[in-house]
VEXZABA-378047 format. One record per residue: residue number from 1; x, y, z of N, C-alpha, C, CB in turn; residue in one letter. Coordinates in nm, 3 decimals. Glycine has a CB too. Example, Ala and Ser with C-alpha at 12.3 -4.5 7.8 and 13.67 -1.06 7.14 Angstrom:
<nodes>
<node n="1" n_u="1.319" n_v="-0.569" n_w="0.780" ca_u="1.230" ca_v="-0.450" ca_w="0.780" c_u="1.320" c_v="-0.330" c_w="0.780" cb_u="1.131" cb_v="-0.447" cb_w="0.905" res="a"/>
<node n="2" n_u="1.285" n_v="-0.225" n_w="0.708" ca_u="1.367" ca_v="-0.106" ca_w="0.714" c_u="1.290" c_v="0.003" c_w="0.787" cb_u="1.408" cb_v="-0.060" cb_w="0.572" res="s"/>
</nodes>
This chain:
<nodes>
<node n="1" n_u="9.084" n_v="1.253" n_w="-9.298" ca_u="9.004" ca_v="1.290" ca_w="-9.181" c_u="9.047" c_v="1.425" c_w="-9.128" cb_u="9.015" cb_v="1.184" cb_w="-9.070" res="x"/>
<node n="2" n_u="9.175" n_v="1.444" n_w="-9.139" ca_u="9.260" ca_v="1.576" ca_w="-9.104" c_u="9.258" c_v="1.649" c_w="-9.108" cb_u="9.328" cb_v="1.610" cb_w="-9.120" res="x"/>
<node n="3" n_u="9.196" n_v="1.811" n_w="-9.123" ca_u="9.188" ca_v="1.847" ca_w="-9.257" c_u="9.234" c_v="1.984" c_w="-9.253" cb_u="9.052" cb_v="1.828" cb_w="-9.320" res="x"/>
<node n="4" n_u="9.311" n_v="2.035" n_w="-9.087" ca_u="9.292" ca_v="2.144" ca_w="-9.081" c_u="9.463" c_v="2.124" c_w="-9.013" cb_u="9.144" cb_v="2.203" cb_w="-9.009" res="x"/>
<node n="5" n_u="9.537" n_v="2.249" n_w="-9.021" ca_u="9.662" ca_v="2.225" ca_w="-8.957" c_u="9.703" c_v="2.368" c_w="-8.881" cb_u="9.775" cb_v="2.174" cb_w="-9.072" res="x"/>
<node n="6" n_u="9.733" n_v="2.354" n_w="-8.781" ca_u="9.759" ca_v="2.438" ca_w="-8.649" c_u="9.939" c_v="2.430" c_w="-8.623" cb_u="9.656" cb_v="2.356" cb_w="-8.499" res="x"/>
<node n="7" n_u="9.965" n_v="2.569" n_w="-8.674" ca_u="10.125" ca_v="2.566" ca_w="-8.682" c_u="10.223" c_v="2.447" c_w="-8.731" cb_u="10.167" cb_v="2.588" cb_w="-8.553" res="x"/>
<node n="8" n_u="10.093" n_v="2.411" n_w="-8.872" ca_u="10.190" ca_v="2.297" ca_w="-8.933" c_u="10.234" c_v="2.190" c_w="-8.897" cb_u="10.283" cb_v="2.326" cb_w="-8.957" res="x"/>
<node n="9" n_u="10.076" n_v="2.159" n_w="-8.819" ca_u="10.029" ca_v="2.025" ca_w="-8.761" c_u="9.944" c_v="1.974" c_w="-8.770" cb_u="10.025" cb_v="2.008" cb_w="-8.670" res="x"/>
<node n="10" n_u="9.863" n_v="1.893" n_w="-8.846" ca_u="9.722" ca_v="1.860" ca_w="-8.864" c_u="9.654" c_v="1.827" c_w="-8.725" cb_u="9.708" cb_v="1.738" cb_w="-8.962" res="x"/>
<node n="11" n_u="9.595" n_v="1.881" n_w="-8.649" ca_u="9.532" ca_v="1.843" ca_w="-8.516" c_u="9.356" c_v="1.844" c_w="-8.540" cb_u="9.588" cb_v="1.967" cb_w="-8.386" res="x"/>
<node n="12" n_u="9.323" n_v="1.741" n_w="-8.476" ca_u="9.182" ca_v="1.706" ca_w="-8.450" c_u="9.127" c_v="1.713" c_w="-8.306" cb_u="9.163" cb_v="1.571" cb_w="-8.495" res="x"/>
<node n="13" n_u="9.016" n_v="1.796" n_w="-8.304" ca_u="8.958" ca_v="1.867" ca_w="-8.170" c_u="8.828" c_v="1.811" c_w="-8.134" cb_u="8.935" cb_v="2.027" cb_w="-8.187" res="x"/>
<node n="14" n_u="8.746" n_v="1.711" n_w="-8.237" ca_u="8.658" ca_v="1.640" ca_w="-8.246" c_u="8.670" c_v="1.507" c_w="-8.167" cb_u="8.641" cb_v="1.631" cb_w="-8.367" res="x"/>
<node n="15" n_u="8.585" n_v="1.505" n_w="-8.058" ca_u="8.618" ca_v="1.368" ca_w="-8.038" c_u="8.570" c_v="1.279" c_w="-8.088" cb_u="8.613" cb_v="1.334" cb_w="-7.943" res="x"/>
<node n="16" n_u="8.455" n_v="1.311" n_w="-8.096" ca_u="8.345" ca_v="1.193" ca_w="-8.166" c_u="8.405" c_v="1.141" c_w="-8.321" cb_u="8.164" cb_v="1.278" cb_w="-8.196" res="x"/>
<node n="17" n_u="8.467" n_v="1.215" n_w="-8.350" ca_u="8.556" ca_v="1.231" ca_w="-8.554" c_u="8.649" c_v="1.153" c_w="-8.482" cb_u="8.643" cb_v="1.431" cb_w="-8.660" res="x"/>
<node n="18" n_u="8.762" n_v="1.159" n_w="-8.386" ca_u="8.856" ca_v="1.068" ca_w="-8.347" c_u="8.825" c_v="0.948" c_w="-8.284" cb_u="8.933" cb_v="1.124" cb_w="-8.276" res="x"/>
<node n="19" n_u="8.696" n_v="0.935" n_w="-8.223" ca_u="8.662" ca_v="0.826" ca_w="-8.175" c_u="8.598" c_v="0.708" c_w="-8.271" cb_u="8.584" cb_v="0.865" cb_w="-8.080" res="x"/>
<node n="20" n_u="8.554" n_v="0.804" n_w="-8.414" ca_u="8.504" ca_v="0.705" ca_w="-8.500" c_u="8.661" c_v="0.698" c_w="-8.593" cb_u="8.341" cb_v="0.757" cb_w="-8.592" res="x"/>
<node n="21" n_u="8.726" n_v="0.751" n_w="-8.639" ca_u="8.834" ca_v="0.725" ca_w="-8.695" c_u="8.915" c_v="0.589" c_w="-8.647" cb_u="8.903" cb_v="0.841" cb_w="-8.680" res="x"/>
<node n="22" n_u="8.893" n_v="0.615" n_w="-8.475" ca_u="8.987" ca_v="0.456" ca_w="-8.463" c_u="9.001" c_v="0.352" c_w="-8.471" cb_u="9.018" cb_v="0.416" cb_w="-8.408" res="x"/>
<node n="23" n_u="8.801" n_v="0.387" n_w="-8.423" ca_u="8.716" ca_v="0.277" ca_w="-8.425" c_u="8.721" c_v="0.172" c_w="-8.577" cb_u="8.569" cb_v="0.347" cb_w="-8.399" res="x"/>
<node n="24" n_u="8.728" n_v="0.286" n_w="-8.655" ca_u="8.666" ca_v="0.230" ca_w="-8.823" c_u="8.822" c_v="0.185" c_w="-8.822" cb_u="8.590" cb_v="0.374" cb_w="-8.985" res="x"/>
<node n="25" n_u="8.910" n_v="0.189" n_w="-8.830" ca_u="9.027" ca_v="0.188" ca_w="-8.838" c_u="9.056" c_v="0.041" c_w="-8.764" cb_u="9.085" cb_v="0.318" cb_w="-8.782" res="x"/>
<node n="26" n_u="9.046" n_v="0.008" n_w="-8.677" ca_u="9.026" ca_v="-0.122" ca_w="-8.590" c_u="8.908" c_v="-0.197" c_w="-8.693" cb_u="8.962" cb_v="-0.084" cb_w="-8.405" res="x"/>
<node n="27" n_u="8.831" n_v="-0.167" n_w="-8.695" ca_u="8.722" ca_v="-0.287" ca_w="-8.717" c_u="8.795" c_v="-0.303" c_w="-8.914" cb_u="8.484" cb_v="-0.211" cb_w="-8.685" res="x"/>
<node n="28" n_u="8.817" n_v="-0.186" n_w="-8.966" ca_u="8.947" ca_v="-0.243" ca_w="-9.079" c_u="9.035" c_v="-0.337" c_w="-9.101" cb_u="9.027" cb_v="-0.181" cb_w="-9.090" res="x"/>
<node n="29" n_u="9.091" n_v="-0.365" n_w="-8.940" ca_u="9.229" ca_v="-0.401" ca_w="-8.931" c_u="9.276" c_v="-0.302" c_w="-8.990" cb_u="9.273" cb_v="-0.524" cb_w="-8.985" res="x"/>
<node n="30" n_u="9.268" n_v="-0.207" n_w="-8.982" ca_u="9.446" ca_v="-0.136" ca_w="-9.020" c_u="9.449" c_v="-0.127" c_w="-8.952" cb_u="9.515" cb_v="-0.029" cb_w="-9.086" res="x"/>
<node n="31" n_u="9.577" n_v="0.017" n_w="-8.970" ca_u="9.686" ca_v="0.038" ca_w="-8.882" c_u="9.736" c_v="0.199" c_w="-8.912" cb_u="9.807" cb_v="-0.081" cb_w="-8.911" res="x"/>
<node n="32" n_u="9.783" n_v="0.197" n_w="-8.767" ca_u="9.804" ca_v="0.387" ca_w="-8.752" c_u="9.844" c_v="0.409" c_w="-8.645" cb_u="9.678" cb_v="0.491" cb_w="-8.760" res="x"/>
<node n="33" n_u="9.902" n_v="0.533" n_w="-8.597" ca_u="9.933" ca_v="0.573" ca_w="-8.500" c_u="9.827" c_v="0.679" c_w="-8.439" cb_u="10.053" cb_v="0.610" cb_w="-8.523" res="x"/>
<node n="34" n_u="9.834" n_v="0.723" n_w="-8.300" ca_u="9.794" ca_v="0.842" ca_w="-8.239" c_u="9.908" c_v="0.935" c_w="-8.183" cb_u="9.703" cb_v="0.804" cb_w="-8.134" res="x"/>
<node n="35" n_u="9.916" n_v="1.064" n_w="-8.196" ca_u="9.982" ca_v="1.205" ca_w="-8.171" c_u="9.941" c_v="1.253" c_w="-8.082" cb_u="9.975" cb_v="1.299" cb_w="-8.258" res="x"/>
<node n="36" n_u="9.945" n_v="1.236" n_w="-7.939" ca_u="9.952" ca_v="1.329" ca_w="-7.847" c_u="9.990" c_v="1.514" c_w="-7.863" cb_u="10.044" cb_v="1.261" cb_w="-7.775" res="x"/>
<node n="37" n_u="9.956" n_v="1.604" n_w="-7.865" ca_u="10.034" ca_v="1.679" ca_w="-7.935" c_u="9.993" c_v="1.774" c_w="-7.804" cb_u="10.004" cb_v="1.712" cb_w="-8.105" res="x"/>
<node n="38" n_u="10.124" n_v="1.834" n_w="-7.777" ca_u="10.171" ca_v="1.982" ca_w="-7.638" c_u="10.237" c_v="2.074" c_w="-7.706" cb_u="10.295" cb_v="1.945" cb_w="-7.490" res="x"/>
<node n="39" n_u="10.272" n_v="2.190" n_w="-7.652" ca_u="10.339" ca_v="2.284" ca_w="-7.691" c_u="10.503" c_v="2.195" c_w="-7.737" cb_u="10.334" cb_v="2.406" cb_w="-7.563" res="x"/>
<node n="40" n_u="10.525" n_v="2.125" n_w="-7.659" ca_u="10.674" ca_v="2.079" ca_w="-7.673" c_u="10.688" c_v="2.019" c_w="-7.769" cb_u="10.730" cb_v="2.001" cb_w="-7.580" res="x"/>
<node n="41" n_u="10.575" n_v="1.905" n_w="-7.830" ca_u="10.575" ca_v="1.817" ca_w="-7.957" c_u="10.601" c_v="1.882" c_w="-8.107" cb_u="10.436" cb_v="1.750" cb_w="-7.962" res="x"/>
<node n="42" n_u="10.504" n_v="2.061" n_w="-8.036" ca_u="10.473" ca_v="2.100" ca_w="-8.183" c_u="10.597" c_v="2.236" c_w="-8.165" cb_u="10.268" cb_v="2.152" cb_w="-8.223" res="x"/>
<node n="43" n_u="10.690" n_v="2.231" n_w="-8.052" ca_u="10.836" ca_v="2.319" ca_w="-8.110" c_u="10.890" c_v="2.238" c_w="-8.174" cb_u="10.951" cb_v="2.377" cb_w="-8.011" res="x"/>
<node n="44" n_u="10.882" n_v="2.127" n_w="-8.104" ca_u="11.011" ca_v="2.006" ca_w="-8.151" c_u="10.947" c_v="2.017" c_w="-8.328" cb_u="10.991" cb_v="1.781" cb_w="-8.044" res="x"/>
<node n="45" n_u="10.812" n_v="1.961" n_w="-8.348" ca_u="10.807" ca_v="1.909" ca_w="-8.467" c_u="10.863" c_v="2.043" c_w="-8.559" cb_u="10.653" cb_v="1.848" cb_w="-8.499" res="x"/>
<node n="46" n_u="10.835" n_v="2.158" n_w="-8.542" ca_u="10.853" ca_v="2.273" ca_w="-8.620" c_u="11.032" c_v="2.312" c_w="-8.629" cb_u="10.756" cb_v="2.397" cb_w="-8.543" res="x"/>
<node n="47" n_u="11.099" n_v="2.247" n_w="-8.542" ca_u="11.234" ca_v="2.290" ca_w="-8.548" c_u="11.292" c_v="2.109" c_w="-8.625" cb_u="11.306" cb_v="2.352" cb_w="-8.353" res="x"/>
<node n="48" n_u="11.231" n_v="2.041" n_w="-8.661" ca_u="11.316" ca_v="1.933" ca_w="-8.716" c_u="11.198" c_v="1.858" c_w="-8.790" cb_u="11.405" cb_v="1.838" cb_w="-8.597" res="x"/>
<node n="49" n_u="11.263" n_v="1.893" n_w="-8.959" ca_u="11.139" ca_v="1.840" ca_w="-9.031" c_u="11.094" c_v="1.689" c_w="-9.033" cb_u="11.155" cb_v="1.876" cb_w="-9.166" res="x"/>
<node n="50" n_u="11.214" n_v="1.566" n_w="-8.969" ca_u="11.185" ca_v="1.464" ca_w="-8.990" c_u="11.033" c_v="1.428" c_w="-8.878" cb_u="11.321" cb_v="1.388" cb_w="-8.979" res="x"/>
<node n="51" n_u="11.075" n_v="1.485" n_w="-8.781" ca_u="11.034" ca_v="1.462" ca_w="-8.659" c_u="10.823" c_v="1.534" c_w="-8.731" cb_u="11.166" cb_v="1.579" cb_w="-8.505" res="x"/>
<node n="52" n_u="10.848" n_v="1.639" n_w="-8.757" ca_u="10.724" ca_v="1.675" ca_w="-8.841" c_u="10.627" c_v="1.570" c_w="-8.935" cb_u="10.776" cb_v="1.772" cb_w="-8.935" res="x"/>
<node n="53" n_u="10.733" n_v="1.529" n_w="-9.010" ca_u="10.665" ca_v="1.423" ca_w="-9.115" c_u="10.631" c_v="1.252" c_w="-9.012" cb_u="10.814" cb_v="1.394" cb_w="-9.278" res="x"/>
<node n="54" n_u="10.669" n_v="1.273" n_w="-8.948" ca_u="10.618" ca_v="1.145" ca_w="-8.807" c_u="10.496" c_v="1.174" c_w="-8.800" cb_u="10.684" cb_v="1.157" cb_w="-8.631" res="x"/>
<node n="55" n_u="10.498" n_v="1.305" n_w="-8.689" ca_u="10.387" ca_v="1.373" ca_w="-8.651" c_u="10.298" c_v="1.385" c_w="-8.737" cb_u="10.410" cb_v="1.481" cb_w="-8.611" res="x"/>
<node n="56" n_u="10.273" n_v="1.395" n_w="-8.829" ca_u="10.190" ca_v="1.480" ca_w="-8.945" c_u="10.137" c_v="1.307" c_w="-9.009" cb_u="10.321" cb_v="1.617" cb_w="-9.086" res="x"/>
<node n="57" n_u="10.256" n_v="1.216" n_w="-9.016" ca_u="10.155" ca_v="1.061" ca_w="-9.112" c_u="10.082" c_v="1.003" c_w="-8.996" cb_u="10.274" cb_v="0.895" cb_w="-9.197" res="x"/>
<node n="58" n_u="10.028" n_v="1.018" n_w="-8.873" ca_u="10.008" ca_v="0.971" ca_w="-8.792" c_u="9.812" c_v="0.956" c_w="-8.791" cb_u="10.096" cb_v="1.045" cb_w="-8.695" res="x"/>
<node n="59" n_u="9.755" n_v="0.865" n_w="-8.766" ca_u="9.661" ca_v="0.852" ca_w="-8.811" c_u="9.516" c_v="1.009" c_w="-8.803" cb_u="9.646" cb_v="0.716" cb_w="-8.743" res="x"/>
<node n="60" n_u="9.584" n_v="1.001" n_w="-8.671" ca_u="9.507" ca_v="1.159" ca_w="-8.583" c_u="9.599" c_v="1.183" c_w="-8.516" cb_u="9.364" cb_v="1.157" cb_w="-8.473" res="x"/>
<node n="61" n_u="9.606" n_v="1.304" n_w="-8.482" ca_u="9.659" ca_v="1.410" ca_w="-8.373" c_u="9.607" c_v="1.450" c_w="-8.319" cb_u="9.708" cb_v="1.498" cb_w="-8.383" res="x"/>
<node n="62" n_u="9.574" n_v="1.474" n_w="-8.156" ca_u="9.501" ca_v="1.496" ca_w="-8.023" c_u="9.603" c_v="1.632" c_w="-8.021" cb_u="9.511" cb_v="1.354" cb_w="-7.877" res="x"/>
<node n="63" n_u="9.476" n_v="1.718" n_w="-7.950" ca_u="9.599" ca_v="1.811" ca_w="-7.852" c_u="9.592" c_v="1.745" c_w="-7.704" cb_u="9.556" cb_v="2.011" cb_w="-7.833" res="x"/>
<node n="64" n_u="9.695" n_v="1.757" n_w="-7.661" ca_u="9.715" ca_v="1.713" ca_w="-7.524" c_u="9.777" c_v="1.817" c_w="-7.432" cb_u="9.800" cb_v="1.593" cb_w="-7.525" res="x"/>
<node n="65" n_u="9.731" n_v="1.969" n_w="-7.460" ca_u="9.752" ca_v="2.011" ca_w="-7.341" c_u="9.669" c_v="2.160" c_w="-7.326" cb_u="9.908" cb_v="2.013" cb_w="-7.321" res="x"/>
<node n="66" n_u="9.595" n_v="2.210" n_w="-7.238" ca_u="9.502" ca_v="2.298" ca_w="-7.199" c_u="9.567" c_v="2.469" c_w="-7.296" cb_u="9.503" cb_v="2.295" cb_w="-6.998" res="x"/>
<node n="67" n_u="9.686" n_v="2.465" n_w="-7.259" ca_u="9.735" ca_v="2.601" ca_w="-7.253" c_u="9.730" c_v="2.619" c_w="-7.459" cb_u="9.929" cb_v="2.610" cb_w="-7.147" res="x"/>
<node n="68" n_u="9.807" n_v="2.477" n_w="-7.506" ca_u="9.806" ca_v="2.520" ca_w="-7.665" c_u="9.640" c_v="2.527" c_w="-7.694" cb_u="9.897" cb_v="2.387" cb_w="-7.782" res="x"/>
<node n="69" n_u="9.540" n_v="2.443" n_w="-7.665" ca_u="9.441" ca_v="2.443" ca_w="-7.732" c_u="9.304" c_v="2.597" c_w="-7.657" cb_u="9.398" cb_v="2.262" cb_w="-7.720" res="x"/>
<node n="70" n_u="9.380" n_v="2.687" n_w="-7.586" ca_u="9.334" ca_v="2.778" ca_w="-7.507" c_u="9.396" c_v="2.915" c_w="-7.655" cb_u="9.416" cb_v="2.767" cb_w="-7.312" res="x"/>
<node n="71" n_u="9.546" n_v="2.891" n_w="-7.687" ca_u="9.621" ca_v="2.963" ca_w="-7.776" c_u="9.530" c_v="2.919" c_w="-7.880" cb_u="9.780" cb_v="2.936" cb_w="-7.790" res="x"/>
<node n="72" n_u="9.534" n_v="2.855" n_w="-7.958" ca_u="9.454" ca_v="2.799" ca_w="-8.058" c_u="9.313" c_v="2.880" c_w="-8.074" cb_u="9.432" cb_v="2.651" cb_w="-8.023" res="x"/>
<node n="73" n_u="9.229" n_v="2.864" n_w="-7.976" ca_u="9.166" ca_v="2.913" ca_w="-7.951" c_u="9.091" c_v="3.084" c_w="-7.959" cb_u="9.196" cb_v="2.862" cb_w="-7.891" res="x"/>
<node n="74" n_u="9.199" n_v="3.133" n_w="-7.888" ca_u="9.205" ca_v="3.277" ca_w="-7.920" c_u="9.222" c_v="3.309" c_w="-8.031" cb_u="9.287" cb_v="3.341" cb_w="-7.864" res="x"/>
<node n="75" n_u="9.310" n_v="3.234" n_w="-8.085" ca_u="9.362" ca_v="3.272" ca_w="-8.232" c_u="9.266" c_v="3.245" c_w="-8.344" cb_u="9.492" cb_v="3.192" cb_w="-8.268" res="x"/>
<node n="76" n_u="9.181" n_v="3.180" n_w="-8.314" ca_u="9.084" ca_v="3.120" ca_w="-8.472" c_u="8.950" c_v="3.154" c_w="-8.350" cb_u="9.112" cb_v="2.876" cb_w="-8.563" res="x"/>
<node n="77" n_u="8.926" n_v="3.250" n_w="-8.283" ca_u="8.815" ca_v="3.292" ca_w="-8.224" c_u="8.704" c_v="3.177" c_w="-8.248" cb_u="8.779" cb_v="3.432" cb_w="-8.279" res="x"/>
<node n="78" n_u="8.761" n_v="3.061" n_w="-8.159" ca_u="8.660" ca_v="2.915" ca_w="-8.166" c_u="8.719" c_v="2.870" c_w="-8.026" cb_u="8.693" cb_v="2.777" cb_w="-8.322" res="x"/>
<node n="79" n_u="8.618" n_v="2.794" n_w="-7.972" ca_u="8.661" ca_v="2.722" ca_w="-7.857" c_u="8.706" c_v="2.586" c_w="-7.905" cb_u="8.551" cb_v="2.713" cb_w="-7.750" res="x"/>
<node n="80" n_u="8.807" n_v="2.564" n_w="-7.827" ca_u="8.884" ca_v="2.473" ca_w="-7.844" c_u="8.920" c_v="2.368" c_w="-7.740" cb_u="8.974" cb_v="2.529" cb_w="-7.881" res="x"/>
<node n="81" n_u="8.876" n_v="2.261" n_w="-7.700" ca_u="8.931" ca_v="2.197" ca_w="-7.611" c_u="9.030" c_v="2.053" c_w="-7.634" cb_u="8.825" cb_v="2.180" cb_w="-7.538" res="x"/>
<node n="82" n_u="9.119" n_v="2.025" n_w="-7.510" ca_u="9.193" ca_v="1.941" ca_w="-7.523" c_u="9.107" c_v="1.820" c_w="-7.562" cb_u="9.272" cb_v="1.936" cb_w="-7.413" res="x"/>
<node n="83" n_u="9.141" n_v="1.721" n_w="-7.612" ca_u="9.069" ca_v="1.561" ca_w="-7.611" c_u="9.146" c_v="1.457" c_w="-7.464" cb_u="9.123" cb_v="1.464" cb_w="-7.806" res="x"/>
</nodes>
């Protein structure tokens, strides 16, 4: 579902793609995690690779905070908002 990675983080900006991911994912029964992801998640994950490979098998990754997905933003000249 992932498919794109933002400083070596797969993050998803779609809600409707994350809202059906969980969904399908539940009505599966599987199983997965969700990634909150802030500036702090994605120093931490980038300074300690275990902590990365957490982050990264996690079913989706959200950004969770205005200022990275504003950076993001500028940078890949796309609007970007938090979920």
């Amino acid at each position: 579902m992932m498919t794109r990675k933002y400083f070596n983080i797969y993050l998803e900006f779609d809600k409707i793609k994350v809202d059906s991911l969980i969904q399908t994912t539940i009505s599966q029964k599987g199983k997965g995690y969700v990634c909150s992801i802030e500036s702090n998640n994605l120093t931490v994950a980038n300074k300690n690779p275990e902590f990365l490979k957490v982050v990264n098998a996690a079913l989706v990754n959200i950004c969770d905070g205005s200022v990275l997905a504003k950076i993001l933003g500028l940078l890949n000249r796309h609007n970007m908002i938090r979920i």
